[in-house]
C-alpha positions, -999 to +999 in steps of 0.1 A: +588-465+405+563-442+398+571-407+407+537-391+394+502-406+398+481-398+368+459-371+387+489-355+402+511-355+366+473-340+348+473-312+380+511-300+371+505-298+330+478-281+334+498-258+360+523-257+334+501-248+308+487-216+324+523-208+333+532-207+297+503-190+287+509-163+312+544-158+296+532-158+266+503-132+270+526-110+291+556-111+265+525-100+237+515-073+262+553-062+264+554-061+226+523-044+221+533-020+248+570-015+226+551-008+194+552+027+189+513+043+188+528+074+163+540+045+141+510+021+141+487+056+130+511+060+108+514+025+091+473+023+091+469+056+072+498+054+045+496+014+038+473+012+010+494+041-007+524+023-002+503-010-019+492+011-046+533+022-054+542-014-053+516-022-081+528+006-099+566+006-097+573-029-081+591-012-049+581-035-016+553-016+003+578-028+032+608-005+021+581+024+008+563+027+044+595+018+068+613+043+046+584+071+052+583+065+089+624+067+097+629+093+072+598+116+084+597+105+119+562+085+118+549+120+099+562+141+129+595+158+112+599+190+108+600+185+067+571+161+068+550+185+081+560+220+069+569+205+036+549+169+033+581+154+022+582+120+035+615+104+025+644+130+026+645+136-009+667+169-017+660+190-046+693+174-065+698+204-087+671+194-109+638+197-089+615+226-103+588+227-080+587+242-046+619+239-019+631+247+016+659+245+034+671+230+067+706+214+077+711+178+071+742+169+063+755+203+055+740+233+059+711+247+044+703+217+022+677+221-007+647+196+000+614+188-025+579+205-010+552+187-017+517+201-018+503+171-002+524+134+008+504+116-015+526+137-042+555+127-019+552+090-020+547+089-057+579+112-064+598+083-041+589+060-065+597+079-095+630+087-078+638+053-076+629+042-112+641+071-126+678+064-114+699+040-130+720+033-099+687+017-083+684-005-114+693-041-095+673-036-068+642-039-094+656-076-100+651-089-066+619-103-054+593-080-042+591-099-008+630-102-004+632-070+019+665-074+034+678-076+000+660-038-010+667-026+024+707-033+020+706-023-015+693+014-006+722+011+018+744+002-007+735+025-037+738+055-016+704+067-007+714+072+032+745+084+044+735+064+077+757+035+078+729+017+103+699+026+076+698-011+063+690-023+097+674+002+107+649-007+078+650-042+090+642-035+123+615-014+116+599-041+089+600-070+112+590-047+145+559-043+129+552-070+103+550-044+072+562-073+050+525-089+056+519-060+030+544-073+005+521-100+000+486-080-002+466-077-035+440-053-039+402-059-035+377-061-062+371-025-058+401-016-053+411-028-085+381-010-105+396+021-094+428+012-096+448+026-129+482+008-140+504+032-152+508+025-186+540+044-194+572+044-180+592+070-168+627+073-179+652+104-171+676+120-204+696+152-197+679+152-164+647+157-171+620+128-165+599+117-195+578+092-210+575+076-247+538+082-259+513+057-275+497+063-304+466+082-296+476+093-266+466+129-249+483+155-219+454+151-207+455+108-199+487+116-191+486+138-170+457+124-150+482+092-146+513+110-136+492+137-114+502+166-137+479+189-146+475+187-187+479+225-195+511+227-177+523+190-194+517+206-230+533+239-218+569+219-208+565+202-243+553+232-265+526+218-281+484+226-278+465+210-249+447+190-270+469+173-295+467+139-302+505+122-297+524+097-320+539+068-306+576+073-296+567+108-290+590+122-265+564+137-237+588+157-204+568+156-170+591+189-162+603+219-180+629+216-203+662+232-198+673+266-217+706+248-234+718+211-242+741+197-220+782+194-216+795+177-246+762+182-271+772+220-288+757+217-324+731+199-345+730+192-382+687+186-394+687+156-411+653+144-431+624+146-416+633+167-384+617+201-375+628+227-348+604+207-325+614+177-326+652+191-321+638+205-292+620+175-275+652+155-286+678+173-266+658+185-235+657+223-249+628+249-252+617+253-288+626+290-277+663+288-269+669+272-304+653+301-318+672+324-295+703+307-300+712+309-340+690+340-340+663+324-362+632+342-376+600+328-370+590+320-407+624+302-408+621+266-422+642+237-412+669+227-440+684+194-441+723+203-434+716+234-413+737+234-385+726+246-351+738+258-324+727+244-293+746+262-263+758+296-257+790+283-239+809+274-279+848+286-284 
């Protein structure tokens, strides 16, 4: 028995049809109306920085911009915009630019100010590969998301014991891993510089190993440092031409070695310099230290001191 007649069954699926398409343009509408408008501006005008840092340092421009937006408040936070620190990062005892200070998890925190959040976004970066407790996230895949977003969690970058989902939410609210996947344009490219060097971190300082031929001021150009103040942190002219190997600090050096590293014996080949650039010292302190003059020559078996703080 035939319960619908062909006219009367081609009436209800075309009923059924705009039924369905009503609930599914009214759940979009709901969706687009539960997107946030602070965090789609926000999205639109740091994307392409945060697909420049994943060329540069293989960190998922997912993580980099759902990081910025919870940890700045879509650009909105108090330290976002007084200080155009983006991603929480405190001064960590070994920051020697500009700080302030607000209460986070204790009082009167020390956080990083930025002169612009351009500056921020590549210091996130360089946080990241600097530290070797971030090391295995670098050996997932750049699209696995949930794996980066758990291993933040998990290597301690957020006290927040909801930040990995938070992350996750955020991602797959507003599709950021679509820019996981994104390569650059042909003129983006042409203008795009791969950072050559890597940056490493020794007695707490961050530093790179020069090429041969290599200048403060390419350097300094890739790293946003300005080349005067790059050859002033490693006591040597502006316009020097560096060996490969070279030991080159993006920050100043410290005034003594660290815990554990009192005294140096020269062996062949060294000079007072290369001491220096060696243990993360100024050239100065070495001088001040064993109360050299300055016509004194390096001696193979000298010993140095290399700390005040020796029994």
């Amino acid at each position: 028995m035939k319960i619908f007649s062909h006219y009367t069954f081609k009436t209800f699926s075309l009923k059924l049809f705009a039924i369905l398409l009503f609930i599914g343009c009214a759940n979009s509408e709901i969706i687009a109306q539960s997107l946030n408008k602070a965090y789609v501006a926000y999205i639109e005008k740091y994307k392409d920085e945060a697909i420049r840092q994943q060329k540069r340092y293989k960190i998922p421009a997912s993580i980099t911009l759902a990081q910025g937006l919870l940890e700045s408040g879509a650009g909105n936070g108090k330290l976002a915009k007084e200080s155009n620190n983006h991603f929480g990062i405190k001064c960590h005892g070994v920051w020697k630019g500009e700080k302030v200070y607000y209460d986070d998890d204790e009082k009167g925190e020390c956080f990083r100010k930025y002169d612009d959040p351009m500056q921020s976004y590549e210091d996130h970066s360089l946080f990241l590969t600097s530290r070797s407790r971030y090391a295995e996230l670098f050996e997932l895949k750049i699209t696995d998301y949930k794996g980066w977003a758990n291993g933040l969690k998990k290597c301690g970058y957020a006290t927040d014991k909801a930040y990995a989902s938070k992350l996750i939410g955020i991602i797959e609210l507003y599709n950021l891993n679509r820019y996981d996947k994104v390569t650059l344009s042909k003129k983006e490219k042409k203008n795009f510089i791969e950072k050559p060097h890597t940056p490493y971190k020794s007695w707490e300082l961050l530093y790179v190993e020069a090429h041969d031929g290599d200048t403060f001021k390419a350097i300094g150009q890739e790293f946003g440092i300005n080349a005067r103040r790059l050859a002033r942190y490693n006591e040597l002219p502006k316009d020097a031409i560096l060996k490969k190997g070279m030991i080159i600090y993006l920050e100043e050096k410290n005034n003594y070695s660290k815990k554990g590293y009192k005294y140096h014996t020269i062996k062949t080949g060294e000079s007072l310099h290369s001491i220096a650039q060696k243990y993360g010292m100024k050239l100065s302190s070495i001088y001040d230290l064993n109360d050299l003059d300055s016509d004194y020559s390096p001696n193979v078996g000298d010993k140095l001191k290399l700390n005040r703080r020796i029994k």
